[in-house]
BALOBA-1460 file (C-alpha; in Angstrom, 3 decimals):
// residues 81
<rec num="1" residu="x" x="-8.437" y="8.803" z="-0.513"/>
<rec num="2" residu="x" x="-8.213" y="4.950" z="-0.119"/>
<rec num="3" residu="x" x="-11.010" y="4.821" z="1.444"/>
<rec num="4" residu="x" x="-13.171" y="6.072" z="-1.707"/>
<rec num="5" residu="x" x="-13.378" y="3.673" z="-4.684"/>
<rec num="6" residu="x" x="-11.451" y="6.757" z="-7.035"/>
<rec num="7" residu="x" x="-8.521" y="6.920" z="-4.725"/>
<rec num="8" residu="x" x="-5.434" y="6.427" z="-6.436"/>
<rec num="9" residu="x" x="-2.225" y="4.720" z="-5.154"/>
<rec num="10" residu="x" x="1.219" y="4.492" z="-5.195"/>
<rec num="11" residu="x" x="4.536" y="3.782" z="-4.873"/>
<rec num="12" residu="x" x="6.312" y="5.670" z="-1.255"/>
<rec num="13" residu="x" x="9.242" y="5.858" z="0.128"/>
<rec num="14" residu="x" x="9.720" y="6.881" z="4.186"/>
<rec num="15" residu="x" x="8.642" y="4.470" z="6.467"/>
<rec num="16" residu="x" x="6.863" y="5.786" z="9.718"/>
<rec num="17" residu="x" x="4.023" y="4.525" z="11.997"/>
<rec num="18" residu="x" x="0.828" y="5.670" z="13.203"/>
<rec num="19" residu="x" x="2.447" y="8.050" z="15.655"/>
<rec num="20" residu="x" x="4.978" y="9.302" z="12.806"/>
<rec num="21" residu="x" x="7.968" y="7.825" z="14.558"/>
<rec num="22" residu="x" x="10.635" y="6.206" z="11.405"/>
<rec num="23" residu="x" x="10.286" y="3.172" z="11.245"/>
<rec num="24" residu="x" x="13.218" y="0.357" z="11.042"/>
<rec num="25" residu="x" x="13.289" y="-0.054" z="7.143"/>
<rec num="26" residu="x" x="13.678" y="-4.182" z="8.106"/>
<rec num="27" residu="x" x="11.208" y="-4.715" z="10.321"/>
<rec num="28" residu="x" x="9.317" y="-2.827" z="7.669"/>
<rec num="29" residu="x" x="10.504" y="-5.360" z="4.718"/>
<rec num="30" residu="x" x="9.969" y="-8.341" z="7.112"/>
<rec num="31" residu="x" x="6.240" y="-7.460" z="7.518"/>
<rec num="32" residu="x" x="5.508" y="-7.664" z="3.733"/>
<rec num="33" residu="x" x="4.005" y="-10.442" z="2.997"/>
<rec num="34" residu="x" x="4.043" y="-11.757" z="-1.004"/>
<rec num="35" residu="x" x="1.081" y="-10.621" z="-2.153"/>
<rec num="36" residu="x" x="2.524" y="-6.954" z="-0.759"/>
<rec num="37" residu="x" x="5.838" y="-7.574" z="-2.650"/>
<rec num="38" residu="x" x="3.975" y="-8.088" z="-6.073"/>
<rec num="39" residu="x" x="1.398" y="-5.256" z="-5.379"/>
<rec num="40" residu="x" x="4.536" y="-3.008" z="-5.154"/>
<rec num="41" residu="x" x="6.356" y="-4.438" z="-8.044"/>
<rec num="42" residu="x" x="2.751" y="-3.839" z="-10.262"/>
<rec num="43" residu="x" x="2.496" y="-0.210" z="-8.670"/>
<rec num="44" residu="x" x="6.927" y="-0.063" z="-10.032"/>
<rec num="45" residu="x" x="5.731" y="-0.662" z="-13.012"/>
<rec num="46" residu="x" x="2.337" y="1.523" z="-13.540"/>
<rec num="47" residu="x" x="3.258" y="4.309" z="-10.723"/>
<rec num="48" residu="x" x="-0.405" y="4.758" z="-10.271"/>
<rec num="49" residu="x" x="-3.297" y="2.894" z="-9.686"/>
<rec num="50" residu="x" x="-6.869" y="3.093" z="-8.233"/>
<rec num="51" residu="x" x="-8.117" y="1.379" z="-5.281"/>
<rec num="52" residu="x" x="-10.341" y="-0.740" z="-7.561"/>
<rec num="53" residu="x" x="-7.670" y="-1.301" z="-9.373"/>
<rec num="54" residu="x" x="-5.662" y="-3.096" z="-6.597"/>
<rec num="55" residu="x" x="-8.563" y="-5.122" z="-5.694"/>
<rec num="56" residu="x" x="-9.407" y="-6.130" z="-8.597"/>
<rec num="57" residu="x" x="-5.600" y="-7.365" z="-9.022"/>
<rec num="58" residu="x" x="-4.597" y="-9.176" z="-5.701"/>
<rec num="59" residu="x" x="-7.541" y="-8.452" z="-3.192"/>
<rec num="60" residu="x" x="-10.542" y="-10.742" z="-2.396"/>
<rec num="61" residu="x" x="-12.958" y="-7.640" z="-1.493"/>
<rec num="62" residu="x" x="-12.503" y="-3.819" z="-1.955"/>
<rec num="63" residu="x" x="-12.716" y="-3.817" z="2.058"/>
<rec num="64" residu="x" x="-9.685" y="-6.004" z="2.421"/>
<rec num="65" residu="x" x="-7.806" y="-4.055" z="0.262"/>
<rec num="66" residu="x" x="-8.151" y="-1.184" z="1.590"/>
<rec num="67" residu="x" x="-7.406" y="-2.416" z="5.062"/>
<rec num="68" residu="x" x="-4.206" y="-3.794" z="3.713"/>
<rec num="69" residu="x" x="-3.526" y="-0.414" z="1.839"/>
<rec num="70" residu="x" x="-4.136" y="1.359" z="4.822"/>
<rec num="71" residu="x" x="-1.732" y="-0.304" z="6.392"/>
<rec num="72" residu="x" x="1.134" y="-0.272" z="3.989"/>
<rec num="73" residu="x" x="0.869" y="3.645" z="3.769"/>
<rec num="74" residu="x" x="0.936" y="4.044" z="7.300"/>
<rec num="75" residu="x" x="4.091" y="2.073" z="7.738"/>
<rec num="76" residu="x" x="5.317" y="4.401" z="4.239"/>
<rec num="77" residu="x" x="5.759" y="1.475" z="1.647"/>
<rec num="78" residu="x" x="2.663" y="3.642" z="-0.027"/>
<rec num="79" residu="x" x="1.688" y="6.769" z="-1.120"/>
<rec num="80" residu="x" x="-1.568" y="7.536" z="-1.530"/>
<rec num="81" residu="x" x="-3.497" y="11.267" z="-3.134"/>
């Protein structure tokens, strides 16, 4: 899924954490940082993109991105398939 460079992601909407636990949606919002904010507003806008899409638009290196997408579905600001 993110992991392959076809993956596609997108927007999500529980928050939970590794262990599946719900999350607190502000200590959720107060971990974004801005590049997250914009990478959701893009994803508002085109409801689906690829993981080389993403880097190509706000990551320095596929493997940073996905890190960093990783993370945001695991905390449920993401979907990914």
């Amino acid at each position: 899924m993110i992991r392959s460079a076809s993956s596609h992601v997108g927007g999500g909407i529980a928050s939970s954490d590794i262990a599946g636990r719900v999350m607190d949606p502000l200590v959720v919002l107060r971990s974004l940082t801005d590049r997250d904010r914009r990478l959701v507003a893009i994803l508002a806008e085109h409801q689906v993109l690829t993981t080389n899409q993403v880097t190509q638009l706000a990551f320095p290196s596929l493997d940073v991105a996905q890190r960093r997408l990783l993370r945001l579905t695991r905390i449920g600001v993401l979907d990914r398939f």
